[in-house]
C-alpha positions as CSV (number, residue, x, y, z in Angstrom):
1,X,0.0,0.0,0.0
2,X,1.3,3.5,-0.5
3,X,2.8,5.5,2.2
4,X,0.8,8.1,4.4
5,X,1.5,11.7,3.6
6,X,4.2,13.7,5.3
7,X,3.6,15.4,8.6
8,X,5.3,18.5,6.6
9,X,4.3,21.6,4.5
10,X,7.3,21.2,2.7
11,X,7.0,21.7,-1.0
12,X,3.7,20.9,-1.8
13,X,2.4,18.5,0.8
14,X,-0.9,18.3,3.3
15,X,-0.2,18.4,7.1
16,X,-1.4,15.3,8.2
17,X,-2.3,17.3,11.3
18,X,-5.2,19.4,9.3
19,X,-5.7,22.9,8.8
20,X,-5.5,25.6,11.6
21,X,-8.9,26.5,12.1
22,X,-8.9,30.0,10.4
23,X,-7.5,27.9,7.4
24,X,-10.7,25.4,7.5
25,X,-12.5,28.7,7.4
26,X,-10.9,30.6,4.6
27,X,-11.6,26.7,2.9
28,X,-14.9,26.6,3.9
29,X,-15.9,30.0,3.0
30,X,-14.6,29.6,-0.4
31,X,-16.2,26.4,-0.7
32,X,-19.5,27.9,0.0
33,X,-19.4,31.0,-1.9
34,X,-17.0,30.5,-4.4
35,X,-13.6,32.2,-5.4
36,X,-13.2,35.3,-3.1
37,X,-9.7,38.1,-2.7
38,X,-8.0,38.0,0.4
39,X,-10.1,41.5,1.0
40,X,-13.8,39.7,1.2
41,X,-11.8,36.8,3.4
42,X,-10.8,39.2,5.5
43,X,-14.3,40.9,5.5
44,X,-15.5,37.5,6.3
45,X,-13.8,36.1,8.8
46,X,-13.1,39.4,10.6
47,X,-9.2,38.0,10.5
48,X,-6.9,41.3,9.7
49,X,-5.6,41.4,6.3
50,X,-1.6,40.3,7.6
51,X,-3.2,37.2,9.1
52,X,-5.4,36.2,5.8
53,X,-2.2,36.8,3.4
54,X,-0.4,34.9,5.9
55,X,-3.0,32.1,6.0
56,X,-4.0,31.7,2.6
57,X,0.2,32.0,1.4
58,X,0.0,28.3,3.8
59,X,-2.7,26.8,1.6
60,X,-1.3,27.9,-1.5
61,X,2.1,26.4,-0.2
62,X,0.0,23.1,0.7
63,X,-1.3,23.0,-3.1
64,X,-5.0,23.7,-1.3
65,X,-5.7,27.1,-3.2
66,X,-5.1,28.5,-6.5
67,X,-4.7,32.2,-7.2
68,X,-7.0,32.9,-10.2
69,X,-6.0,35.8,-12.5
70,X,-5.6,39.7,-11.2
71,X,-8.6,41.2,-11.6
72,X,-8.2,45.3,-12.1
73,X,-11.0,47.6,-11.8
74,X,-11.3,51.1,-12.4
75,X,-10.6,52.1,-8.6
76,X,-8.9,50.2,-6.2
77,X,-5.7,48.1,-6.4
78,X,-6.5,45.0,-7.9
79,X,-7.5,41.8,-6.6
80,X,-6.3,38.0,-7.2
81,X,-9.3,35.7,-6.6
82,X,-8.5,32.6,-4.4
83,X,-10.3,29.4,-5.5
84,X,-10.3,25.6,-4.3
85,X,-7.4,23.3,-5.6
86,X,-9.4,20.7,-6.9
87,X,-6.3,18.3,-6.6
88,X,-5.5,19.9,-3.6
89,X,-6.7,16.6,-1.5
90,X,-8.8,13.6,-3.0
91,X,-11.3,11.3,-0.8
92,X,-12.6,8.4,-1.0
93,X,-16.7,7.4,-0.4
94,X,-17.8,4.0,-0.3
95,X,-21.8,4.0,-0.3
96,X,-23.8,0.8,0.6
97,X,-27.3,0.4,-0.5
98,X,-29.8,-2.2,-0.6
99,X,-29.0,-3.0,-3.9
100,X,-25.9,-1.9,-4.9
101,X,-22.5,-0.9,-3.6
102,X,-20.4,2.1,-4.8
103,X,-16.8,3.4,-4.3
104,X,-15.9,7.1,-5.6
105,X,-12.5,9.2,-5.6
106,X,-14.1,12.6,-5.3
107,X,-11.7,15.6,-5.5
108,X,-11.2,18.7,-3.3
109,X,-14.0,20.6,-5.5
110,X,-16.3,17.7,-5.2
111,X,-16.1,16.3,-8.4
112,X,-16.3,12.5,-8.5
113,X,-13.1,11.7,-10.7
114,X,-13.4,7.4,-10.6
115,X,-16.7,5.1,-10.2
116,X,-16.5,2.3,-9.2
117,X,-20.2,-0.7,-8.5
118,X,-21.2,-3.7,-7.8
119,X,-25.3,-4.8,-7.6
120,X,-25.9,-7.4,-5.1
121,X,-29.1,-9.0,-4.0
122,X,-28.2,-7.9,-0.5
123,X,-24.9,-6.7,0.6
124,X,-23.3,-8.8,2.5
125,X,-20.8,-7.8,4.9
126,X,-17.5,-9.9,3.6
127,X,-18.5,-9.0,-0.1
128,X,-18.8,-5.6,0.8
129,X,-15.6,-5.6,2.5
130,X,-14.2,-7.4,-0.5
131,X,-15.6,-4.5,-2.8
132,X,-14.3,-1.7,-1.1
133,X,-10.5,-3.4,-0.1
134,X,-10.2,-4.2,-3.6
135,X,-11.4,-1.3,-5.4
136,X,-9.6,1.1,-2.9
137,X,-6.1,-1.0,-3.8
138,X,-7.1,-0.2,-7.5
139,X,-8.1,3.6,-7.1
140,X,-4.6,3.9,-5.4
141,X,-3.4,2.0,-7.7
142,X,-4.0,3.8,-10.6
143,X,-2.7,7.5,-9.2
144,X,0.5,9.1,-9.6
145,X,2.4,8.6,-6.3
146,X,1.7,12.7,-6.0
147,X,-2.0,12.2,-6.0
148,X,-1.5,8.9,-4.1
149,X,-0.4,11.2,-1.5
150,X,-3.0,13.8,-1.4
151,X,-5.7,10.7,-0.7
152,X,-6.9,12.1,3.1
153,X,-9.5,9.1,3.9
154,X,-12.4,6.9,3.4
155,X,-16.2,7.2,4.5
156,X,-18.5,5.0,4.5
157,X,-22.2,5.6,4.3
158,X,-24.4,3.1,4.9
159,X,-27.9,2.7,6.8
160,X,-27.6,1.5,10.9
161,X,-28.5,-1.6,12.2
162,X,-28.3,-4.0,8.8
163,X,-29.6,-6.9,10.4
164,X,-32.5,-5.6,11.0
165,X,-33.4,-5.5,7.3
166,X,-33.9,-9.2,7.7
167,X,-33.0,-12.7,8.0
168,X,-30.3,-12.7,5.3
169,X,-28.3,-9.4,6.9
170,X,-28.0,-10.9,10.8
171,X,-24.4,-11.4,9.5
172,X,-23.7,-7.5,9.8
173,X,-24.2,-7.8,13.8
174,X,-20.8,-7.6,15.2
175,X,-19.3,-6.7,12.0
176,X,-17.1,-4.2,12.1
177,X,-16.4,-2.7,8.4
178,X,-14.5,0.5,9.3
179,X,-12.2,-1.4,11.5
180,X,-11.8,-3.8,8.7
181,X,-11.0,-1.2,6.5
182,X,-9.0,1.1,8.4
183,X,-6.7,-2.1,9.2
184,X,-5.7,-2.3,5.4
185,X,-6.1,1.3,4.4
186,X,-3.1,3.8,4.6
187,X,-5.3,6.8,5.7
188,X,-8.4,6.6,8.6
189,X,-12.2,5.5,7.8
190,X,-15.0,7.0,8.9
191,X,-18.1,5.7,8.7
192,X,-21.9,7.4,9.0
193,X,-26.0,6.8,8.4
194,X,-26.2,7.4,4.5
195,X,-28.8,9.2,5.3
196,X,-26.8,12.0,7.1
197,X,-24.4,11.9,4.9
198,X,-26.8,12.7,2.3
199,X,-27.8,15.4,4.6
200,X,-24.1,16.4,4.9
201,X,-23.5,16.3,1.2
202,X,-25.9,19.1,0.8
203,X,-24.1,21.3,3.6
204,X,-21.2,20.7,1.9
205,X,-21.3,19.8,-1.9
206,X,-24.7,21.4,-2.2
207,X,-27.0,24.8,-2.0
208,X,-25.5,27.5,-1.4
209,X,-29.1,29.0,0.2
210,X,-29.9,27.1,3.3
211,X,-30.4,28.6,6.4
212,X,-28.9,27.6,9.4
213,X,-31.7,25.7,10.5
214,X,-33.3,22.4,8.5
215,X,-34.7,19.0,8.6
216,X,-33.1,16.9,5.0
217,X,-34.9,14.1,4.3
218,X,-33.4,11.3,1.7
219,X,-36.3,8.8,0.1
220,X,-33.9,5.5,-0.8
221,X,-35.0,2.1,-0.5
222,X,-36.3,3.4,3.2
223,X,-36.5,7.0,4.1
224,X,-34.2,8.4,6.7
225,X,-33.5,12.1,7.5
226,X,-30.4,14.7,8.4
227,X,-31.1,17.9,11.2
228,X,-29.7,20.6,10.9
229,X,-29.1,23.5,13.7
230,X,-27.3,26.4,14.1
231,X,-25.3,25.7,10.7
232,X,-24.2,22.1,11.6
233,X,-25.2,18.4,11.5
234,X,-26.1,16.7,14.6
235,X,-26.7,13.6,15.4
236,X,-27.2,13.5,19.4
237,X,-25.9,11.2,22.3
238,X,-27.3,7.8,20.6
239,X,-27.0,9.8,17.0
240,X,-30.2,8.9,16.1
241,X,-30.9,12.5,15.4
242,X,-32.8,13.2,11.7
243,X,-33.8,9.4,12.2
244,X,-37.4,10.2,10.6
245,X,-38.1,7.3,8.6
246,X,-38.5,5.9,12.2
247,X,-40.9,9.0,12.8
248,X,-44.2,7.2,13.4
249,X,-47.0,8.6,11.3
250,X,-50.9,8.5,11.6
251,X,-52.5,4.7,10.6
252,X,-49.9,2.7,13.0
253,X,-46.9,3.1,10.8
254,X,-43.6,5.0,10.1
255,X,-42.5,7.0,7.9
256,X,-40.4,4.5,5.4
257,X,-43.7,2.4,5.1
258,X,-44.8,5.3,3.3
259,X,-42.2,7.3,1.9
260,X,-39.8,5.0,0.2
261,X,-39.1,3.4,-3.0
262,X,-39.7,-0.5,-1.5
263,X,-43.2,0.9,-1.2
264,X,-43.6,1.7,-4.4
265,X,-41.8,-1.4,-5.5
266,X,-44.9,-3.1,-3.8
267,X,-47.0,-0.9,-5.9
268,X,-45.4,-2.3,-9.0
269,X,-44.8,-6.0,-8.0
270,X,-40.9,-5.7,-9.2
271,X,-37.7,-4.0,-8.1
272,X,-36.6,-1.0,-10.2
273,X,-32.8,-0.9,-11.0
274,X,-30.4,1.2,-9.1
275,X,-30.1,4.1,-12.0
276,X,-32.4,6.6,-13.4
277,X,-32.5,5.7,-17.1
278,X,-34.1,1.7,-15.7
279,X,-36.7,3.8,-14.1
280,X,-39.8,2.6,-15.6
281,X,-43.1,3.4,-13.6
282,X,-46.8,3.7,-14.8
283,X,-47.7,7.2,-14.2
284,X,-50.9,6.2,-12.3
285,X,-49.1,4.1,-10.3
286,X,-46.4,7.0,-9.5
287,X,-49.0,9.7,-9.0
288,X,-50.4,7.5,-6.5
289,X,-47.3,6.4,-4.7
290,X,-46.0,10.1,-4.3
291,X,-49.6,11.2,-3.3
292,X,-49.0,8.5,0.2
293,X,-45.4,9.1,0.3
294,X,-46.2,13.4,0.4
295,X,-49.1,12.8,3.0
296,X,-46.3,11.1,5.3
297,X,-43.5,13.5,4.4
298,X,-45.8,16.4,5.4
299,X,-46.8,14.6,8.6
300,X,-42.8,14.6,9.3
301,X,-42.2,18.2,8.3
302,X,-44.9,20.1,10.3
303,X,-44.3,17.7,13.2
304,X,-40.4,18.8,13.3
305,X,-41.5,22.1,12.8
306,X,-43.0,22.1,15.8
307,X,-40.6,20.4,17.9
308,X,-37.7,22.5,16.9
309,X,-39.2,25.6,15.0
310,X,-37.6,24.3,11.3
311,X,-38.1,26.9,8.6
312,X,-37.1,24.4,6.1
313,X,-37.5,20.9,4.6
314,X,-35.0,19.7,2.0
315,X,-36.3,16.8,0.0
316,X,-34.2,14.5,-1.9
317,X,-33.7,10.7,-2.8
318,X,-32.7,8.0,-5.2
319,X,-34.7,8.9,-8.1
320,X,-35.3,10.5,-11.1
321,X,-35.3,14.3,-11.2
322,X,-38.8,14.3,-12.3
323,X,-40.0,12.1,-9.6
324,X,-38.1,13.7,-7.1
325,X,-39.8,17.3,-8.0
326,X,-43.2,15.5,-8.0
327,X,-42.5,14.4,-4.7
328,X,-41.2,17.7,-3.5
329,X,-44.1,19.6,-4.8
330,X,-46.9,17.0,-3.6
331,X,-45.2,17.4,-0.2
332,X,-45.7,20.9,-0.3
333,X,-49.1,20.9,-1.2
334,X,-49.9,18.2,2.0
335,X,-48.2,20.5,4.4
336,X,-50.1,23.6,3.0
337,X,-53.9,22.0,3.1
338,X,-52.4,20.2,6.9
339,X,-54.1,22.1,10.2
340,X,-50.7,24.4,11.8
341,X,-52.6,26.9,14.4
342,X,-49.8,28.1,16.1
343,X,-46.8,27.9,14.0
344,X,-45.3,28.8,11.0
345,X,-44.8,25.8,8.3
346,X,-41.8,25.6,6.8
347,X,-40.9,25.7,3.3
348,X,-39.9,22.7,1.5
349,X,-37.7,22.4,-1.6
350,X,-35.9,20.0,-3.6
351,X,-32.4,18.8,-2.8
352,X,-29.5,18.9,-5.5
353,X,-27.7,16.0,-5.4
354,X,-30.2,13.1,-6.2
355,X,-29.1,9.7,-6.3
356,X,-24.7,11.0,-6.0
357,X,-26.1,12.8,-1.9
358,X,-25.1,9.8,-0.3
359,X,-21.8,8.9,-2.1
360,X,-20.6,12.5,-2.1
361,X,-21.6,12.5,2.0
362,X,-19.5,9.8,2.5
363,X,-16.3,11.1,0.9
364,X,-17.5,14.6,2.3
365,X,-16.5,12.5,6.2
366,X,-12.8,12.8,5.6
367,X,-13.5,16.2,4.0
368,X,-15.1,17.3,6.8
369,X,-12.5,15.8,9.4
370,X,-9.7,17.1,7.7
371,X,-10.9,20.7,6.1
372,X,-13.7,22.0,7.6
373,X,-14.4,23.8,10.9
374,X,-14.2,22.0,14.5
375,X,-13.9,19.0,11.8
376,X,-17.9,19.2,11.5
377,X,-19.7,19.3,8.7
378,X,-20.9,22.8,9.3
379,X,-22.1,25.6,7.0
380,X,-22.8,28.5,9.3
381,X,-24.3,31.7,7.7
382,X,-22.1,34.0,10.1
383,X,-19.0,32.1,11.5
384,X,-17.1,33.4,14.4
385,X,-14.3,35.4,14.2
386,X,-11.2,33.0,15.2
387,X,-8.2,34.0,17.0
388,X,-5.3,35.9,15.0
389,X,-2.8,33.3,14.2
390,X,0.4,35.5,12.5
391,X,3.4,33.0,12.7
């Protein structure tokens, strides 16, 4: 396997230490809003303009920025746009679905540079194991030793508790994938609920006009759900935080009874592949899925709401765009026609990253731990100003 990375900035290399944290938030910021002059990062951050040249001269140095062309205006000395490196660091994201397994080198800008899948009729634990060993050792494989270098981690999204999906997954209890993988990987693992890291792909990869306050919720093969507050994902003391296809919902169920595609697999009497151009519904049968899929969504939405005063929803999933924009819409209209004396409903909109939100969250993991603020996966509106750091 290739060596780690140098604990050095030397040359062009990555501190495997991280970032300072007024680095991960010149990164951040720039990752959010696009390329910005030192001036605006100063603006930003509230950093003085010595310690932003002095910062951002580090992650130029560590290959993590690139200065765009001087731009002169007609007043004013001119400015040098800072932008994202997209080799500046590469991460892998190994995604594990009902149906299908996926592996993905995704690069600093969060573009996904190598694909690698495998369909399954279930995903079983040494397979999986098998899939992501081997196509990690291949990924690496295929680098330059540079790049090789700049590879910070892997994440893993997949959904908790396997074996509960039944009889044929008890062999995921006890099984311990990211140890696995982190005993035969050069760089650490991380692994999260895919659907938080869908949630967490949005934060990071995703809109640039959330507010720091949201529920996400991602309609796979089951639902599940990300929360959102003050700018960051949580996940609480047993992190089943955003858990809402385990949200109970009126007639005796929960939520993924409702809103999820093995329900509208039931609908159809057949699974539908793992892409969008396989997706072949009836439109009746569709309209009529999303209508019962909405109702529940819109139960979930106003009842967060009022637990935790939400202004938004965020709806996403494995589907096609059309579907997923039916489903958005039909979840609007539920919550609108839905009794709410007392509080305000919250909008809801369509998520951007479809059927790549949970692949991109789990290379966004090493991302995060490495690059972003506190090491969270945080996009706060207004960050706080960090201490000067000169030297």
């Amino acid at each position: 396997m290739p060596a780690k990375p140098q604990d050095s900035r030397g040359g062009r290399g990555i501190p495997r230490q991280g970032c300072s944290q007024n680095e991960r938030l010149i990164l951040s910021l720039i990752r959010r809003h696009g390329p910005m002059p030192r001036a605006v990062l100063a603006l930003r951050t509230g950093l003085s303009a010595q310690a932003i040249t002095n910062q951002t001269r580090r992650l130029i140095a560590a290959g993590l920025l690139d200065a765009g062309e001087v731009v002169r205006g007609k007043v004013g000395q001119p400015t040098t746009p800072l932008a994202l490196s997209p080799d500046g660091a590469l991460f892998l994201g190994l995604k594990i679905g009902r149906r299908l397994a996926e592996l993905a080198l995704v690069d600093f800008a969060g573009q996904i540079r190598l694909h690698r899948q495998e369909i399954h009729p279930y995903p079983a634990p040494g397979r999986i194991f098998d899939f992501a060993r081997q196509g990690a050792q291949t990924i690496l494989d295929g680098l330059p030793p540079a790049m090789r270098e700049r590879v910070m981690g892997l994440g893993i999204a997949t959904p908790y508790r396997l074996w509960d999906w039944g009889r044929e997954m008890a062999d995921w209890k006890g099984f311990d994938l990211a140890g696995r993988l982190a005993d035969v990987l050069p760089f650490p693992v991380h692994l999260e609920n895919d659907a938080t890291t869908a949630c967490g792909a949005e934060l990071i990869f995703g809109r640039t006009d959330l507010p720091r306050d949201f529920i996400h919720i991602y309609v796979a093969h089951y639902a599940g759900g990300g929360l959102v507050l003050d700018g960051a994902l949580r996940h609480g003391p047993t992190r089943n935080a955003g858990a809402l296809g385990s949200m109970p919902v009126p007639g005796g169920r929960q939520l993924l009874d409702h809103a999820a595609i093995a329900a509208l697999e039931r609908r159809i009497g057949h699974a539908l592949p793992p892409d969008d151009s396989g997706w072949s519904v009836p439109d009746e049968i569709e309209r009529a899925w999303i209508a019962e899929a909405a109702e529940a969504l819109a139960f979930a939405v106003l009842s967060s709401a009022a637990l935790a005063d939400l202004p938004l929803a965020v709806i996403d999933g494995a589907m096609p765009a059309r579907t997923r924009t039916r489903l958005t819409e039909a979840t609007a209209r539920a919550l609108a026609a839905m009794p709410a004396a007392g509080i305000d409903r919250p909008r809801v909109i369509q998520g951007s990253l479809g059927r790549t939100a949970r692949l991109l969250g789990a290379a966004g993991l090493p991302l995060a731990h490495h690059f972003q603020p506190d090491g969270a996966l945080d996009r706060s509106k207004a960050p706080l100003r960090l201490a000067e750091e000169c030297a």
